[in-house]
Backbone bond lengths (Angstrom), bond angles and torsions (degrees), N, CA, C in turn:
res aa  C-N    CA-C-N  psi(-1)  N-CA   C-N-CA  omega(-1)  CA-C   N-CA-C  phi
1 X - - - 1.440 - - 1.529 109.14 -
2 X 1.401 124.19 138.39 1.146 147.73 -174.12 1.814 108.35 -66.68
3 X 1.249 136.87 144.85 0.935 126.29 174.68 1.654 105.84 -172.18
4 X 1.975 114.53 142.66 1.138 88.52 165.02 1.728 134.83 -95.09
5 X 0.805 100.63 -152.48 2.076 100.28 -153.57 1.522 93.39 -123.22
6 X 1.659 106.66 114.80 1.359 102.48 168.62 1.340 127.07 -51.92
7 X 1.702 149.70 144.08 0.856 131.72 -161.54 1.976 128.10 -64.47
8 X 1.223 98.79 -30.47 1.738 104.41 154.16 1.160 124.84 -46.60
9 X 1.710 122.91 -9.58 1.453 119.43 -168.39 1.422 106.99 -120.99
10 X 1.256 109.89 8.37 1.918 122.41 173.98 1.114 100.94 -64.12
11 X 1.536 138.47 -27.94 1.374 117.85 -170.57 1.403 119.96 -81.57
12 X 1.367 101.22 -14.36 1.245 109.32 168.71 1.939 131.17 -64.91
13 X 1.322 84.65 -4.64 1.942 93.43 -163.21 1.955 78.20 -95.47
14 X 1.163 118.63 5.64 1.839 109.70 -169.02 1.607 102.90 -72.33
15 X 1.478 124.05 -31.33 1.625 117.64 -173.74 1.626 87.68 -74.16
16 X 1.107 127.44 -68.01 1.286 139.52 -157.42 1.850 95.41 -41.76
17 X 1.186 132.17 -59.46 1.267 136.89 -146.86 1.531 85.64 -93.80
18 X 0.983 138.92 -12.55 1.713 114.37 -164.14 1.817 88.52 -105.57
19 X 1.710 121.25 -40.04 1.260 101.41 -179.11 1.345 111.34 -82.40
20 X 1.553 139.16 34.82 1.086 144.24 165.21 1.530 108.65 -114.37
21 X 1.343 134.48 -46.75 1.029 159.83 118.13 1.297 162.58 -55.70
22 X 1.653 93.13 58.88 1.787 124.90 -144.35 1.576 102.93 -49.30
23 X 1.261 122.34 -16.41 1.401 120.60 -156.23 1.301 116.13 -61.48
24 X 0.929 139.33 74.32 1.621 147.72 161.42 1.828 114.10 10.55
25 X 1.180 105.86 -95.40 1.867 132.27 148.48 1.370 98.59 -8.03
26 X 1.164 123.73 -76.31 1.524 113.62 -167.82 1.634 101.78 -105.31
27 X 0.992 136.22 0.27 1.868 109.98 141.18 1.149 118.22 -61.38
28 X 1.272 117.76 -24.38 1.708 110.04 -165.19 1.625 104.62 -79.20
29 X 1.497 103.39 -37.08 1.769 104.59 171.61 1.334 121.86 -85.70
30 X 1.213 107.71 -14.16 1.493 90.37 169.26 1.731 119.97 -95.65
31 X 1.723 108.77 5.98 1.544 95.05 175.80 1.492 85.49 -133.79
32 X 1.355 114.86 28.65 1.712 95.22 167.08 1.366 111.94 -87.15
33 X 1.503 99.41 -165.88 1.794 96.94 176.68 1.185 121.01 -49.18
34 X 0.504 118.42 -48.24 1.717 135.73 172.48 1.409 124.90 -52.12
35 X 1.374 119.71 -38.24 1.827 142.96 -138.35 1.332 75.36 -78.39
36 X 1.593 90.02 161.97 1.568 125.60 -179.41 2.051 94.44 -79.27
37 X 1.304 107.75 -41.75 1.219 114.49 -155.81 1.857 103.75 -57.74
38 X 1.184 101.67 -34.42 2.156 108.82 170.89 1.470 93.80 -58.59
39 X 1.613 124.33 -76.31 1.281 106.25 -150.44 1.585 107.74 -92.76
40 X 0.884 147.48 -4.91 1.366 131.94 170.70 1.477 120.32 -62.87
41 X 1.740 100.15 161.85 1.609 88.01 -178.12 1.496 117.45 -90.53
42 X 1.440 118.00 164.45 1.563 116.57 -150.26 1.885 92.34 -136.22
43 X 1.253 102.59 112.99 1.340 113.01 153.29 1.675 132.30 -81.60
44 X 0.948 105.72 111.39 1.825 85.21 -171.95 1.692 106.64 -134.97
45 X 1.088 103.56 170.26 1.556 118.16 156.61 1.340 124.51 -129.63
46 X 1.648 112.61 147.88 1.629 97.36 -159.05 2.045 87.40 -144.70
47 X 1.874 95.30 140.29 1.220 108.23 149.55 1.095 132.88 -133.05
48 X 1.459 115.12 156.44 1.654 104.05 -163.49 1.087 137.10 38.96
49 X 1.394 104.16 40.20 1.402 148.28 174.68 1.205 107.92 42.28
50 X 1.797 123.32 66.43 1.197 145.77 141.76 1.726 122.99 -157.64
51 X 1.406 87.19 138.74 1.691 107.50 -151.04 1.864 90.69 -61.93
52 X 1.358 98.30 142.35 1.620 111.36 -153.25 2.231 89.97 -137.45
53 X 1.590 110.83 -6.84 1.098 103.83 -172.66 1.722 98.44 -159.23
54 X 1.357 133.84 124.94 1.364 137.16 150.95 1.279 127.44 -142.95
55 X 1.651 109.94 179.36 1.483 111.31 172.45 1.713 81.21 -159.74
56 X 1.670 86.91 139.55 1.445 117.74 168.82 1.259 110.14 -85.89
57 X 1.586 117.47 132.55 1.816 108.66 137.50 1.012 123.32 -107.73
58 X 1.110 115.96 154.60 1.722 134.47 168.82 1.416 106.21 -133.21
59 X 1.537 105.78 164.42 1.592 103.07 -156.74 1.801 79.22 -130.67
60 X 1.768 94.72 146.35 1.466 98.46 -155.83 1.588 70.18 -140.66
61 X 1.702 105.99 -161.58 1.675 123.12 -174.58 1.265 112.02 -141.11
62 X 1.058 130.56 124.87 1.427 147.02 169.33 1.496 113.92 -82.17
63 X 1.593 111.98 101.12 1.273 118.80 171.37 1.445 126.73 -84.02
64 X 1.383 112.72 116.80 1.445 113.61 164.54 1.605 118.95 -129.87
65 X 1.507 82.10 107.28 2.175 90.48 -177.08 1.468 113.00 66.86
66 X 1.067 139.15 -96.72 1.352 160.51 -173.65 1.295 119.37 -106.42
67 X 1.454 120.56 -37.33 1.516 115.23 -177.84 1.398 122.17 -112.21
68 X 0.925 145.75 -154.01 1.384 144.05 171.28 1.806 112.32 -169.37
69 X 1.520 103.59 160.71 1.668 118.38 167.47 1.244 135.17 -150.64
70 X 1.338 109.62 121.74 1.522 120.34 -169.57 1.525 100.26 -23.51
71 X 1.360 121.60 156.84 1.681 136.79 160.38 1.396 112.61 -159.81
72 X 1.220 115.73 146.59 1.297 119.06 179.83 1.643 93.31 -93.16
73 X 1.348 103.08 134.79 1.288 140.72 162.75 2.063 110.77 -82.52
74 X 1.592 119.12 105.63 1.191 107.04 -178.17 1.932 104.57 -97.29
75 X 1.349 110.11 141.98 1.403 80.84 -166.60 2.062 76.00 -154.84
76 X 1.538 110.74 -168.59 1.307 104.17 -167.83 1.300 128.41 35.72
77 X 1.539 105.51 47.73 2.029 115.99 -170.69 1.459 76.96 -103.27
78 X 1.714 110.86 118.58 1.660 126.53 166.31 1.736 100.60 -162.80
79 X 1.408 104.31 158.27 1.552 122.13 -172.63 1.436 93.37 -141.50
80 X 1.193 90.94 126.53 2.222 97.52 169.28 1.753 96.32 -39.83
81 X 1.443 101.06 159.01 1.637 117.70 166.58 1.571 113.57 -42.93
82 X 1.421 93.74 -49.85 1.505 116.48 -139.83 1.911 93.03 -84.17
83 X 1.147 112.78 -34.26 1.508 117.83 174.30 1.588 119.64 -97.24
84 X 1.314 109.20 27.92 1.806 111.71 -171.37 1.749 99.65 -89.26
85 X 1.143 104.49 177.90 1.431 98.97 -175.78 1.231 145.54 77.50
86 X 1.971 109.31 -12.17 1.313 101.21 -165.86 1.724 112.05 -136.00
87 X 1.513 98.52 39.92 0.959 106.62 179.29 1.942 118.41 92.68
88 X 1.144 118.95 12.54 1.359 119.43 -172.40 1.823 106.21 -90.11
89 X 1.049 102.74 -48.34 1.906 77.67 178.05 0.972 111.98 -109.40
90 X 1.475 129.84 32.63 1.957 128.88 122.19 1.222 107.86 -58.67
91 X 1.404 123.97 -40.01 1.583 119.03 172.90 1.496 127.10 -58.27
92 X 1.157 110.01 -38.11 1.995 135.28 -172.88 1.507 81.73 -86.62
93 X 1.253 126.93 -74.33 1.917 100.67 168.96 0.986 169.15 14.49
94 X 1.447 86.83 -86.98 1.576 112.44 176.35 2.000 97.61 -84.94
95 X 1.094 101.51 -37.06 1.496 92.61 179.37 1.499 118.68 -64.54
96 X 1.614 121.64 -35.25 1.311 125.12 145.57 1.264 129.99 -26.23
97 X 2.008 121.97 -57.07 1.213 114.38 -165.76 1.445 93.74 -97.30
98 X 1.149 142.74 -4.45 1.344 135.11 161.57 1.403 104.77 -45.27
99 X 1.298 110.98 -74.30 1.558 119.50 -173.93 1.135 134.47 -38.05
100 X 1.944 92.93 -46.91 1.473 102.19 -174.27 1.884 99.87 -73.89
101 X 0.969 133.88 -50.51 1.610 144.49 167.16 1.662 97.50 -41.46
102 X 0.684 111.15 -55.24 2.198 100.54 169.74 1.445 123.73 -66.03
103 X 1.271 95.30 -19.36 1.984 116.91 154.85 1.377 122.50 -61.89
104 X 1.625 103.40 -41.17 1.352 71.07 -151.95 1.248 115.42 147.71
105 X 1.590 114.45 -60.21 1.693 135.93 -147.85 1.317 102.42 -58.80
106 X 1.304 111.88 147.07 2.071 104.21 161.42 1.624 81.97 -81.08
107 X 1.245 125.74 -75.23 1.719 122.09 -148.77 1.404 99.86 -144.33
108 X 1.670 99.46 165.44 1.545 136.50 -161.25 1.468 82.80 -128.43
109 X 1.600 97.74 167.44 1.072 105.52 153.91 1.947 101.09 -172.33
110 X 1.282 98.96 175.39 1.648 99.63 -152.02 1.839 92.19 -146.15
111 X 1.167 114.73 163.66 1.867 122.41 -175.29 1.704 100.54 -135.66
112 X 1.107 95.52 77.58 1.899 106.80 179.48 1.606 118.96 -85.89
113 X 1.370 107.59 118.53 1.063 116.45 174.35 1.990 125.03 -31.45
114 X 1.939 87.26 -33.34 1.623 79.00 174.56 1.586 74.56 -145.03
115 X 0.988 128.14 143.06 1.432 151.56 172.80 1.207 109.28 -61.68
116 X 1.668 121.07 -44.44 1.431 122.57 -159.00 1.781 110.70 -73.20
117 X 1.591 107.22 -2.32 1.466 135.59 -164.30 1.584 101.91 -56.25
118 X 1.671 98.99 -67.17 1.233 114.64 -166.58 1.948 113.43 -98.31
119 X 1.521 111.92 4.65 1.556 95.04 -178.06 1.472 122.55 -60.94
120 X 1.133 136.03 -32.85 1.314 143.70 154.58 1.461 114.71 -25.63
121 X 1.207 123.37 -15.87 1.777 128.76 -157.28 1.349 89.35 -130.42
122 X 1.313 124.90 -15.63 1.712 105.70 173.10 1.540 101.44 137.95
123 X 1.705 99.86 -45.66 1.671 100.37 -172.73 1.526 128.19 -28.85
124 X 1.069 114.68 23.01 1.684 106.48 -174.10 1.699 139.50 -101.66
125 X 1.468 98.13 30.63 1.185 133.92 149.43 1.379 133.36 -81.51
126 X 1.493 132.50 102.62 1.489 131.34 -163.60 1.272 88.33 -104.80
127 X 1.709 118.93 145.53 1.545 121.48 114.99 1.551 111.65 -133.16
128 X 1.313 73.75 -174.73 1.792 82.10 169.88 1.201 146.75 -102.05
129 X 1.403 149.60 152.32 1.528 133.40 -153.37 1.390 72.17 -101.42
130 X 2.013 128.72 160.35 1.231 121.35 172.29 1.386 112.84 -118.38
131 X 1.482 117.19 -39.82 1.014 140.99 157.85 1.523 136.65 -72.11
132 X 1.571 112.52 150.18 1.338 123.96 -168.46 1.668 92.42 -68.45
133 X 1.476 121.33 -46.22 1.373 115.01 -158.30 1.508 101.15 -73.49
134 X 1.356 135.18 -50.67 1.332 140.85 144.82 1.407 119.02 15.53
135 X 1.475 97.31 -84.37 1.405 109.25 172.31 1.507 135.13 -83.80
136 X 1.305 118.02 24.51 1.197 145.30 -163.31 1.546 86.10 -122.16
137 X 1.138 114.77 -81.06 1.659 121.19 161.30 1.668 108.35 16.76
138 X 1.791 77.97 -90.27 1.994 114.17 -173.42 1.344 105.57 -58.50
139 X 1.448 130.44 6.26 1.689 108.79 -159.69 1.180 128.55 50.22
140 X 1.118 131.41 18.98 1.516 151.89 179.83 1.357 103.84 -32.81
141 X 1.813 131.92 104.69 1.754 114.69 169.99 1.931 85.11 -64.86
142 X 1.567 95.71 155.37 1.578 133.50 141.82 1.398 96.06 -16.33
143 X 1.441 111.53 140.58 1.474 114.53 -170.84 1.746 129.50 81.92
144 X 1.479 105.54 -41.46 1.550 93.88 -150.98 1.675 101.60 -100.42
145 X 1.231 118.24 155.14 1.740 93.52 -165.22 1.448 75.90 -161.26
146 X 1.294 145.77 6.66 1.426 146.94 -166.86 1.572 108.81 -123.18
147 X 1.146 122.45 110.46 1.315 120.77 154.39 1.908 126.13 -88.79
148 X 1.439 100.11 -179.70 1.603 93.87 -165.53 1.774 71.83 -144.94
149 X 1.757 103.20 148.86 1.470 103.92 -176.97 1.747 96.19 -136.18
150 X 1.210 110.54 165.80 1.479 102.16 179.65 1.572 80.27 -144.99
151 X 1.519 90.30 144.32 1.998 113.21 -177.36 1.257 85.15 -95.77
152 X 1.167 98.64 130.89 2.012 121.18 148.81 1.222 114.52 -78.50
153 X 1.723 96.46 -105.49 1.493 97.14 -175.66 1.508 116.20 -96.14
154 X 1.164 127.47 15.92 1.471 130.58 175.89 1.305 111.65 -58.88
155 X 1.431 118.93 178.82 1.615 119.70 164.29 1.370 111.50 -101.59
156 X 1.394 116.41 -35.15 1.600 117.19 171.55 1.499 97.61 -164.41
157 X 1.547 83.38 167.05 1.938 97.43 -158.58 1.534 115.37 -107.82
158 X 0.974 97.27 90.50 1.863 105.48 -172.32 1.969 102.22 -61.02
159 X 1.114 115.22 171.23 1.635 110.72 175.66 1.285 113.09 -101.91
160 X 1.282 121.81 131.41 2.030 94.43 -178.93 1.684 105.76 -88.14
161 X 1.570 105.72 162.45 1.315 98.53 -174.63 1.469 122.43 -71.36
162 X 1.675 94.92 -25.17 1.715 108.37 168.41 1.507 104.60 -148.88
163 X 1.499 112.34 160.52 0.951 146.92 139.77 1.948 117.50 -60.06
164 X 1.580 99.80 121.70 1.460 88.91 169.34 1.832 83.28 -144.08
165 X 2.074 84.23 174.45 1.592 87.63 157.79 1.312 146.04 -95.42
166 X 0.993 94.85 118.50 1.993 94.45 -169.02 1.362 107.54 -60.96
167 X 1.223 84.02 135.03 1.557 115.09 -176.09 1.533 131.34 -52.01
């Protein structure tokens, strides 16, 4: 069962995220003192009492023209090798958009390697990251410049022109 992770227990998602996310450079900032990876919130699933499935949020800003609105940013969505396939982060998921929809949120949104991953869960909102700083922002790997957003409680999902970090 899916659950989130009090914030003392983020350090624990660090094996999980670095052998999913070999990148050296940005493991070290995202679970150093500093890193997003301590304080953000952490969805996970765990067996044999180590997390085998998660997704991070972080709360970013949705620019439109002049104003802006908080959004959760889903990002660090990985499942060990050895546990892929069997339904584990549809579980870390759905327990995500539960939450965020008991929040509150109009929309999430997530940067998937293949888009077609998550449409089943809502993701079926595209835009695009436009900018270098943008995607520098998001941790963006090389390549990916497209996000996919899923509406909660909104009525409809406008695109923002940017992504920034909320403050």
């Amino acid at each position: 069962m899916a659950r989130f992770l009090d914030k003392h227990e983020n350090i624990r998602t660090r094996e999980l995220f670095s052998l999913c996310f070999p990148d050296d450079g940005f493991l070290m900032e995202h679970y150093g003192k500093q890193g997003e990876g301590l304080s953000c919130r952490t969805a996970a699933a765990e067996r044999d009492g180590a997390i085998v499935s998660m997704a991070q949020l972080v709360r970013r800003s949705a620019v439109y023209g002049d104003r802006s609105i908080p959004v959760w940013y889903i990002m660090g969505v990985c499942t060990h090798p050895s546990y892929r396939h069997r339904g584990l982060m549809d579980e870390v998921l759905k327990l995500v958009l539960r939450e965020l929809r008991a929040e509150g949120e109009d929309w999430c949104f997530l940067m998937p390697v293949d888009k077609a991953i998550y449409r089943h869960l809502g993701f079926v909102h595209d835009f695009d990251i436009g900018t270098e700083k943008e995607l520098e922002l998001l941790y963006a790997d090389d390549g990916l410049s497209s996000c996919s957003a899923c509406l909660l409680c909104g009525e409809h999902f406008q695109k923002p022109e940017k992504i920034d970090i909320y403050p």
